[in-house]
N, C-alpha and C positions, 0 to 999 in steps of 0.2 A: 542526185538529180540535178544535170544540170538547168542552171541560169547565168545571167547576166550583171546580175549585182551581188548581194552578198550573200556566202556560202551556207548549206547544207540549212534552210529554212524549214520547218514540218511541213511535211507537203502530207496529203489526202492518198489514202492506197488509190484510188481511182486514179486521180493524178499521177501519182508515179506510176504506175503502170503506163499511161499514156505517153508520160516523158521516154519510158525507160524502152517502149515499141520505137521512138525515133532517136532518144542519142543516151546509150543507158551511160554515160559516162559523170565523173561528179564536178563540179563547177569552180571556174579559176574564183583564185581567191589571195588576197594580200598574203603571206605569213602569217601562220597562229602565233602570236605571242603572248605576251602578258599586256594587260589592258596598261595605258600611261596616264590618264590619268590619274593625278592622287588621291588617296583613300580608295581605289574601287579597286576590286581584280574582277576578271573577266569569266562566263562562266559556259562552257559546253556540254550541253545535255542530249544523250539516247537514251530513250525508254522504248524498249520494244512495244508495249502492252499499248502506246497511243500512236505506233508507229514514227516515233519522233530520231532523227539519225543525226548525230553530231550537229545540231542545233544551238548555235549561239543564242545565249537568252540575256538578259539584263542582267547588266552587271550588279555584285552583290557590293553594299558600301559596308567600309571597315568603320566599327566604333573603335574608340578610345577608352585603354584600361585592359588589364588581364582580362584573358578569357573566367566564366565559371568555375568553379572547384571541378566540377564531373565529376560530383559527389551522385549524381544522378544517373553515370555512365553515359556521357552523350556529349563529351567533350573531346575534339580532338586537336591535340598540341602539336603542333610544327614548330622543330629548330631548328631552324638554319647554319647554327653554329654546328652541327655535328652530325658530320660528314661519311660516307660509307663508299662503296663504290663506284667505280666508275660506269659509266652506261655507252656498252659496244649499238645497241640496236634491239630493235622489233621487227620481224620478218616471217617469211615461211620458207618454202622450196620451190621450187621447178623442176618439178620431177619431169619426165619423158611422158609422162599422160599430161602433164599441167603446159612443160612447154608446146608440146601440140597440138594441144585446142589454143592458147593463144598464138602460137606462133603461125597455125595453117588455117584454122576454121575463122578466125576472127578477119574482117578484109582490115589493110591498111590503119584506115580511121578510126576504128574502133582498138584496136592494137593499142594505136599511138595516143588515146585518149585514157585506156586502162593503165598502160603503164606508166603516163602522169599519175593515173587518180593512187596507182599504189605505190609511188617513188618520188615525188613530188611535196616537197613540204609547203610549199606556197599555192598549188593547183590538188593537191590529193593528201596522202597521209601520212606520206614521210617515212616507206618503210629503207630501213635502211641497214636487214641482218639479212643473206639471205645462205641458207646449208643448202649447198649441191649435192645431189647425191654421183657419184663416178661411177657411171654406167646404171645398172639394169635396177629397179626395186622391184618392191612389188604395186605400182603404179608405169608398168609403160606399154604402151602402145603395141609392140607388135613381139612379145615374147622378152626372153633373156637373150642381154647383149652385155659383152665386157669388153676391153679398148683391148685386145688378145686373144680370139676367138680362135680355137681349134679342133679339128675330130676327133672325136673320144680317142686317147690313148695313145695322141701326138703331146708335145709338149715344147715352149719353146722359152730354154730359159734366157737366151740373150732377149729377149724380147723383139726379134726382127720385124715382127707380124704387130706390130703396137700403131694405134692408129685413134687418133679423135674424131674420124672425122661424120659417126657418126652424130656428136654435138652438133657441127658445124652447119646444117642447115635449117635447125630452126631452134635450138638451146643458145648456145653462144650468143649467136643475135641477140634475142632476148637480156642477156646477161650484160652484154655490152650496152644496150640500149637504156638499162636499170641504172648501170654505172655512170653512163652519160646523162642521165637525168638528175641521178643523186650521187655526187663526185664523193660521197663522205659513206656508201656503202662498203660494206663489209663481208666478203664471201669465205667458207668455209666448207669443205668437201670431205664427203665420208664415201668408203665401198659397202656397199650392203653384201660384196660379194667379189674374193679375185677371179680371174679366168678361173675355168673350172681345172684346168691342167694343173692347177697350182696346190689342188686338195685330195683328200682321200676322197672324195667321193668323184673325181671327174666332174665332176659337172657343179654348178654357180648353187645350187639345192642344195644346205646342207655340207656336211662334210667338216673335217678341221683342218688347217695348213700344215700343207707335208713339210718334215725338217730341214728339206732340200730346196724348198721354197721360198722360204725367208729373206735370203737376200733378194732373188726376182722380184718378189712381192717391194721390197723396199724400192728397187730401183724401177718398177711400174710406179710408184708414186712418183716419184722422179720427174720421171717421161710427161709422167699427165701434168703437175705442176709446170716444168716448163712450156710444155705445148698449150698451156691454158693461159699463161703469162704469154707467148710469142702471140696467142689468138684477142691480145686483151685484154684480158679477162684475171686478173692475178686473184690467188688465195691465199690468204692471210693465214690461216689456220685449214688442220688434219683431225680426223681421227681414226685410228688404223682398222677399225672397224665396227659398226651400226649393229646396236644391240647384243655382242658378241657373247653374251649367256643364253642367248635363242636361238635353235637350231630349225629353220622350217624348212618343211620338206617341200614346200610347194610353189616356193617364190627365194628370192639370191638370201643369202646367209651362210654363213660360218660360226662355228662355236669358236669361240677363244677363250681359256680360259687364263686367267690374271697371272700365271706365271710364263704362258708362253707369248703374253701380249709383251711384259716385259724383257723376255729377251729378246722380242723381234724388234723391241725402240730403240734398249740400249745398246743391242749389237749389231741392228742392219740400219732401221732406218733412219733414226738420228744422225749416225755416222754417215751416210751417204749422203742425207740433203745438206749435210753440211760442205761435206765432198762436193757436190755440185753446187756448192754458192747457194742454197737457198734457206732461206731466213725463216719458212715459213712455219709456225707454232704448233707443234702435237698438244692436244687435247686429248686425256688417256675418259678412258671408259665408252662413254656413251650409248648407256642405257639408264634404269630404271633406278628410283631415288631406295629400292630397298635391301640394296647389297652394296654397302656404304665400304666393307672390309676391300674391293676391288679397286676402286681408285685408289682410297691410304693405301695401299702393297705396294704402290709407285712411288705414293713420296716416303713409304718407309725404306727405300732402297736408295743409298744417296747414288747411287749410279744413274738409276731410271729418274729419282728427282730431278737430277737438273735437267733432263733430256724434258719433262712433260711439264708443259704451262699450266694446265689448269685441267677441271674435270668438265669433260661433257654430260647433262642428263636430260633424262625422257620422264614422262610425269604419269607413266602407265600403270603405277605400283607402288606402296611405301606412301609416303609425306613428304610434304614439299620442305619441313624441315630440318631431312636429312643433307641437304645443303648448306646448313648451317651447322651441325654436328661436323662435317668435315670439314668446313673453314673454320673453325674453333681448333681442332682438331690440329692444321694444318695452315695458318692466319695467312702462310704468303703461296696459296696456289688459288685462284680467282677460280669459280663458276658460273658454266654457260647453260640456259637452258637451249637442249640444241633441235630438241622434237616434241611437242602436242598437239596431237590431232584431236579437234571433236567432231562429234558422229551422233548417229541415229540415236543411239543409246540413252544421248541426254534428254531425249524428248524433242519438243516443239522450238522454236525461238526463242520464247524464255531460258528456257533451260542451257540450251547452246549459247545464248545471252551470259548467263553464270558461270558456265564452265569455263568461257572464255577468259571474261573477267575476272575466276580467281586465279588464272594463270598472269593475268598479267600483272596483278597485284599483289599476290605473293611469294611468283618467283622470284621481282625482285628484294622485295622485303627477306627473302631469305637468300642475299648477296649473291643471284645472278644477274650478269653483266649482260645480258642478250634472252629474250623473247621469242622462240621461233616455234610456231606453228609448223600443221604439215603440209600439206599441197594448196601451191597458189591458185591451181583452178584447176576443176571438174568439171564433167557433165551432169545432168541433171539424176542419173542415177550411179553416179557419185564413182564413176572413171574416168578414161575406159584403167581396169584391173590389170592385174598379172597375178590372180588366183591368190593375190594378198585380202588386202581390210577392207569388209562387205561396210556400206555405211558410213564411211570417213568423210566428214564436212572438207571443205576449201576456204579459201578463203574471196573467191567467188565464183559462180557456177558460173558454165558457158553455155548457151542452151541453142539448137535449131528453129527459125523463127521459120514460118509457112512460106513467106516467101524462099526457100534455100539460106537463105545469109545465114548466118549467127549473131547471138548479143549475150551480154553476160548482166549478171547480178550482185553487187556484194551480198554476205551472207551474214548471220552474227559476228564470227570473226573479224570481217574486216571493219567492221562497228565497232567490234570489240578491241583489237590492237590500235585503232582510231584513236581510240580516247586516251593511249600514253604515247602514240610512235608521230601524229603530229606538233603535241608539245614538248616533247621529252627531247632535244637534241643528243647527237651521240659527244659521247664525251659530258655528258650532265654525272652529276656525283646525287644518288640518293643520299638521303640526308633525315635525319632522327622525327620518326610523329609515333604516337600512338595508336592503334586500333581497336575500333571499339569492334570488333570480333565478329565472326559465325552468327547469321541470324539479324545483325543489325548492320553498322555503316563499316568497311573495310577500307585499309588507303593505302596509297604508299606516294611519300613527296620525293620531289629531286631540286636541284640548284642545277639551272642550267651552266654554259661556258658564256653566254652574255647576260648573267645575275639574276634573270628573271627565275622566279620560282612556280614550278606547277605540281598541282596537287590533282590527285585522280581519286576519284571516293567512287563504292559500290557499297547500292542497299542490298545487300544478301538476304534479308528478311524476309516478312510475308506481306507487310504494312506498310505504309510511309513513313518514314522518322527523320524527324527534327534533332538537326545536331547545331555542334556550334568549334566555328576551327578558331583555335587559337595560334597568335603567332606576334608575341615578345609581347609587347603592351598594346596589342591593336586586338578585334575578334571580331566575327561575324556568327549569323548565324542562318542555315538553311534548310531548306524540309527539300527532303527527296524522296521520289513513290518507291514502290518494292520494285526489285527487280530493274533501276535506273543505276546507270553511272555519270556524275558528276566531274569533269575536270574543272579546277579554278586555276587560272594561272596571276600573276602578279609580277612587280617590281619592285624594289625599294632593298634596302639592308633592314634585319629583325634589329628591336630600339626594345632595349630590355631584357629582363634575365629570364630563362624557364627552367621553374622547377622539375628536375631531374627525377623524382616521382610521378608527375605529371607523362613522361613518356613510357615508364613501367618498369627499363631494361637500364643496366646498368653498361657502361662501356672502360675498357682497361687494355690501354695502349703498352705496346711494349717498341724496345729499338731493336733495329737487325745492324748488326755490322756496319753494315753500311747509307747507314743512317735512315732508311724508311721504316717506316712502322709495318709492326705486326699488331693487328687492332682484334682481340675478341670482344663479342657482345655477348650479354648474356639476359635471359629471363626466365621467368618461376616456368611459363609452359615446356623450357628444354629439360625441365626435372624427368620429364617420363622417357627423355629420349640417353638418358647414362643409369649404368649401372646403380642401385642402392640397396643397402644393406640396414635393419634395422636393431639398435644395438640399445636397449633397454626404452628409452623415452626419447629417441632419436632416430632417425633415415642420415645415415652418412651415403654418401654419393661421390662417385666418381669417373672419371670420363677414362675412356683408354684407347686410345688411337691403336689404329696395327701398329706395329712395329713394337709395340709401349708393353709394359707388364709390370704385375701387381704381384711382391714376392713375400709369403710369410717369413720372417725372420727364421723360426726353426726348421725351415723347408719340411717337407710335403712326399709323404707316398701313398701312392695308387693301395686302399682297401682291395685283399682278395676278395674276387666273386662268387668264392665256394656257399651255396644256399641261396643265395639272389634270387627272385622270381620279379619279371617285370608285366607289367598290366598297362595296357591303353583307352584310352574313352571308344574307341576305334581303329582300324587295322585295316592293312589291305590285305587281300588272303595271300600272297605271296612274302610278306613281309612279316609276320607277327613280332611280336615286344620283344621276343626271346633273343632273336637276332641284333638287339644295339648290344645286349651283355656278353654274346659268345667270343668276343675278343678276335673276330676277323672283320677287318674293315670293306673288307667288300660285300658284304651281307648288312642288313640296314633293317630299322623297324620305321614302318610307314603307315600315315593315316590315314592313305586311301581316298584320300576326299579332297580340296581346297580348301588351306588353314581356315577356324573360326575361332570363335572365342569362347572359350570354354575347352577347347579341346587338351588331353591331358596325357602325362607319360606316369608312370608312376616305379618306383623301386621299394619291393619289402627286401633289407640287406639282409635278414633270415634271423639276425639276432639287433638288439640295441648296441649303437655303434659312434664313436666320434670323430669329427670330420668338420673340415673348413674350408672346401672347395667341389663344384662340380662340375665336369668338364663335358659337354653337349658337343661333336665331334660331326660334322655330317660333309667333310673336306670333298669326299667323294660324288654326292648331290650338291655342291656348291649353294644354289639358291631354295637347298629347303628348310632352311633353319627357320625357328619360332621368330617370329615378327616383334613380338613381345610376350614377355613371362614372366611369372610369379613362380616362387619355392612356397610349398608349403611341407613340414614334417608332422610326425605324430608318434607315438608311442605305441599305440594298434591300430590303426589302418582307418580310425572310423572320427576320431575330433582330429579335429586338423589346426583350429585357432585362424591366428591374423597369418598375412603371407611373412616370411623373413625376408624377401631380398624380391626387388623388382628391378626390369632394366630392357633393353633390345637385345636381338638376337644377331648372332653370326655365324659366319661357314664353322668356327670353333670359337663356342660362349663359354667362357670362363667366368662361372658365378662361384666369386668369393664371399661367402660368409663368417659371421661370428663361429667360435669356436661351439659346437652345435651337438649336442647329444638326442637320437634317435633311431627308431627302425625303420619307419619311414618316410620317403621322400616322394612327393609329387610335383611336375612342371608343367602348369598350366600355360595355355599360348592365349593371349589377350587380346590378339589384330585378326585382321581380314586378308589373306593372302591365295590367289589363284594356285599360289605352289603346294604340293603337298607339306604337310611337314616329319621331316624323316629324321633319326639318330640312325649315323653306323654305329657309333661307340660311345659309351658312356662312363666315365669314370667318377670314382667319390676319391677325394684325395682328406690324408688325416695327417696333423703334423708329427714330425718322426724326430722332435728333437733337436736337430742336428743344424747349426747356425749357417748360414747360407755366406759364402763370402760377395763382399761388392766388388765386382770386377768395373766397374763404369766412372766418370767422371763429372764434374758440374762445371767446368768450365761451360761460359755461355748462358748460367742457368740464370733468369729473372723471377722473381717471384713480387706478388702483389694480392692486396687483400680487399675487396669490399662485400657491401650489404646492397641486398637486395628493397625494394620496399615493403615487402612482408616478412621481411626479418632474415630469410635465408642469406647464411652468411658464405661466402664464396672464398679461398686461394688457388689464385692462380699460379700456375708455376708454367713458363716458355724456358727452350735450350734454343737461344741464337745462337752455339756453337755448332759447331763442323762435325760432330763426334755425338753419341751418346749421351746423356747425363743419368748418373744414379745418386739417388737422394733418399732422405728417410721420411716416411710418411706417419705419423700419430696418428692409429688410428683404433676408435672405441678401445682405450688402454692397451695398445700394444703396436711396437713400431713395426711396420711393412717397409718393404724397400721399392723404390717405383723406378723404376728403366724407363726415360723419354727420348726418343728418337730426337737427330738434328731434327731443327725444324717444326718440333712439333710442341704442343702444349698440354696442359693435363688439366682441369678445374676439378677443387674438391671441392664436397659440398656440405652442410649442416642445416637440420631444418628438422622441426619437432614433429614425432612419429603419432 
């Protein structure tokens, strides 16, 4: 609501309504920075529930002396000393519905005052990531458009017919306009779709990319990069294609699936923008955080490694932790989040209030470098569509006012990326705190590039809660309502040490060749997200990146299936259990339903059998592997006992166990998944004796050891080399041999069963 003195005050819903009927724009303002006087930092408060929006309140003053123990759970440590990412931005899109309500319906003034309030770090909120999408989604205006448009059954692979210019009258501007406002913006372009001529299906709906397309497809990225650069507008970063495990039939999309995304980087398009001069950074993946085995298949290929900078993701599925599992996983490939939309779904403002907030507070905490939302503006019934997502929030609605004009609204979101994109400059490195978790006060801090430090806290709760931030020998302490988020920002260097228990996670740096670090973090919550095994009075655990592999010393053969009978908790009728054991992969046993927990596969092998491997195969369904799982065996079908082995699922889950004597086996799936969950094939592997040679090397290999503060004790082992590493693994009395890709890391684990 604009005024004339100082910024975002609580204004009255009566009032802001009144304001927002004549100038709905939000009010110039100094710089958010860190408060200068000493002792105090500065503090900005949104509470939806009293209508309060980025509201400066009184500053909070720092005592003297260590924070609290947070023996009480209500303490939260800030170290400045330990440092994590770097911070690209917080932003959304401008889709073809988003840029034409601001670019057509808005007049002039109201234009040029929204896109201060949303690009603007001294007048607005400093967005400064923004994903373009190239050409048509399912947000635009008047059907499917691609920069290549031809009659069914024409094709043109020079690309003669290539043309931006449907950008060029009211997107570009926009983009140019963003740029000129905030010079430290960051643009990144995805296709939700190539020309349709370029797929099986004809048409931008569906379909996969023909083999003879590949390069076209590389050198239409080309085309658009340079002609976005000639109009202006440069892009930093690519990715080859938006959500490409989703095929809709009803708006732009392509399936890609992770082996032909990699040959289309490491053989057409890398090779060609490099060919044409251009610098700009593939981002592989970009989709959804629960098929984690697609982006590792990049960097387990050093071919496509060095071609892809980092993983793109969407936060429609899975945990935001899986972000963290593959930079562990993978220390030197950076994550972006590159799409969250909120919607109807979540309820009222509150809820859209939270949703927003854990995105912004725990994408980064789990080392992404970028924020981005999905459409920068709607209409009030939340278009106009392209037969895509009924319900999708903005980040501010544009609405018809009686007189004919137009005026806009921010909505949760832009409240909600508020509270990190006006403090947080680009280029701030988040930096070590703890969270007091789900249900209470959540955070995540940064160190900007000129010292000042800001902290952004959400009460996820139902209550108020009184916490207390500590930071080296100074503390404060504050009460925040439910459903508020807090930014504090400050100045000064931390004066003092902090206990390393105090923040929860342990950190273990390694060197890469050339002299940067490869930095894993670790804590007790990533136990559920690796494999483990339980081996008398112990859970050994283990992390296994693609590429990487777990090899019994006496190797391993495939149990015949002669008597097998397989059972399910449920089925689809086209699918039954019978079909994962008949040994043809194109046939699959399916649940018929969207995974739950509880859901279950079961194998009687017909007689008592030994075996230390089972292999869960669904290569053909890509994304319907178990989410998570539990083994259970039995003797007869009916006591089952404690599970033996817990861990995540993938396109092919290799759950190794103890050397295991039984007739039966059950795999329980533990998660919530929209996908069904299917095996084509399923295997029990028993060792055969037979010593396995090491074909691999250790050149490269680091290895380092610590403890958690619950005792669980950690070895890590990184291959900075060029090459493979194979090494021997101790484990529950008998040595395995472990295969780690360049590049990648492994963490073992120990911790009482």
């Amino acid at each position: 609501m604009r005024t004339t003195t100082r910024p975002w005050r609580r204004t009255s819903l009566a009032a802001a309504a009144t304001l927002l009927a004549t100038l709905p724009v939000l009010p110039a303002a100094t710089p958010a920075s860190a408060d200068s006087a000493p002792g105090r930092a500065s503090v900005w408060l949104t509470d939806p529930s009293t209508k309060t929006y980025l509201s400066e309140q009184s500053p909070v003053t720092w005592k003297t002396g260590s924070a609290p123990s947070g023996a009480d759970g209500s303490t939260i440590t800030v170290d400045t000393t330990r440092k994590y990412q770097p911070m690209t931005g917080f932003g959304a899109s401008f889709t073809d519905s988003s840029a034409w309500l601001v670019g057509t319906k808005l007049n002039s003034s109201q234009r040029n005052a929204l896109m201060r309030d949303l690009f603007s770090r001294r007048d607005g909120i400093g967005l400064s990531f923004l994903r373009q999408p190239m050409a048509a989604t399912d947000f635009t205006v008047n059907g499917n458009y691609s920069y290549d448009d031809l009659p069914a059954g024409q094709t043109d692979p020079a690309l003669a017919n290539f043309t931006i210019d449907h950008d060029r009258s009211y997107t570009i501007p926009l983009l140019k306009q963003a740029r000129q406002i905030n010079p430290q913006l960051t643009l990144m372009a995805t296709p939700w779709s190539p020309p349709g001529w370029m797929k099986t299906s004809d048409s931008m709906n569906g379909g996969r990319l023909k083999p003879d397309a590949y390069q076209p497809l590389a050198d239409y990225f080309a085309k658009f990069l340079k002609e976005y650069a000639a109009a202006g507008v440069p892009v930093r970063y690519i990715t080859p294609q938006n959500e490409p495990l989703h095929e809709p039939s009803t708006y732009p999309g392509m399936y890609l699936p992770a082996d032909e995304a990699r040959t289309f980087i490491k053989d057409h398009l890398a090779p060609t923008l490099r060919k044409q001069g251009l610098s700009t950074g593939i981002l592989g993946y970009d989709h959804n955080w629960d098929v984690t085995s697609y982006p590792e298949s990049f960097y387990a290929d050093p071919a496509t490694a060095r071609q892809v900078t980092g993983t793109a993701w969407h936060c429609y599925a899975g945990d935001v932790s899986a972000q963290t599992v593959v930079h562990n996983d993978y220390p030197n490939k950076p994550a972006f989040q590159s799409e969250c939309s909120g919607g109807s779904w979540e309820g009222g403002e509150k809820g859209a209030f939270a949703g927003v907030m854990d995105n912004v507070i725990n994408g980064p905490r789990n080392w992404a470098r970028s924020v981005i939302r999905w459409n920068i503006a709607l209409d009030p019934s939340s278009g106009p569509t392209n037969n895509g997502c009924q319900g999708c929030r903005p980040i501010v609605t544009v609405s018809p006012k009686t007189d004919g004009t137009w005026t806009y609204t921010p909505t949760a979101d832009y409240w909600g990326l508020a509270q990190a994109s006006k403090f947080v400059q680009p280029g701030a490195r988040r930096v070590a705190s703890n969270t007091l978790g789900k249900g209470s006060i959540e955070d995540v801090a940064y160190t900007n590039p000129d010292g000042s430090t800001a902290l952004v806290t959400y009460n996820s709760g139902s209550t108020a809660r009184t916490f207390t931030v500590g930071w080296g020998d100074r503390h404060f302490t504050y009460t925040l309502a439910a459903g508020a988020a807090a930014t504090f920002t400050w100045t000064g260097n931390q004066q003092g040490s902090t206990d390393p228990a105090a923040i929860g996670s342990v950190d273990i740096p390694f060197r890469n060749p050339d002299g940067s670090q490869a930095l894993i973090t670790y804590d007790s919550g990533l136990l559920a997200q690796q494999p483990q095994v339980r081996i008398g009075d112990q859970w050994l655990g283990y992390t296994l990146p693609t590429g990487a592999s777990l090899t019994s010393p006496t190797g391993e053969t495939a149990l015949p299936r002669d008597g097998w009978q397989a059972t399910a908790s449920a089925s689809s009728s086209d699918d039954p259990p019978a079909k994962a054991i008949d040994g043809d992969a194109a046939t699959r046993w399916s649940s018929g339903h969207g995974m739950q927990p509880g859901d279950w596969f079961q194998l009687d092998l017909g007689s008592t059998q030994t075996f230390d491997q089972i292999v869960l195969d669904t290569t053909t369904s890509p994304g319907d592997f178990a989410r998570q799982y539990e083994v259970y065996t039995s003797d007869d079908g009916t006591t089952w006992g404690k599970p033996i082995a817990t861990g995540p699922g993938s396109t092919v889950t290799r759950i190794h166990l103890p050397t295991t004597t039984a007739r039966y086996i059950r795999m329980v799936n533990k998660a919530s998944s929209g996908s069904w969950w299917s095996i084509h094939d399923v295997s029990v592997l028993t060792p055969n004796g037979k010593t396995t040679e090491d074909t691999g090397t250790s050149t490269g290999l680091q290895r380092k050891n610590a403890t958690l503060s619950d005792g669980t004790r950690l070895q890590v082992a990184y291959n900075s080399g060029g090459e493979a590493a194979t090494f021997d693994v101790p484990w529950g009395g008998t040595t395995y041999s472990y295969r780690l890709p360049a590049g990648a890391a492994v963490i073992l684990t120990t911790r009482p069963a």
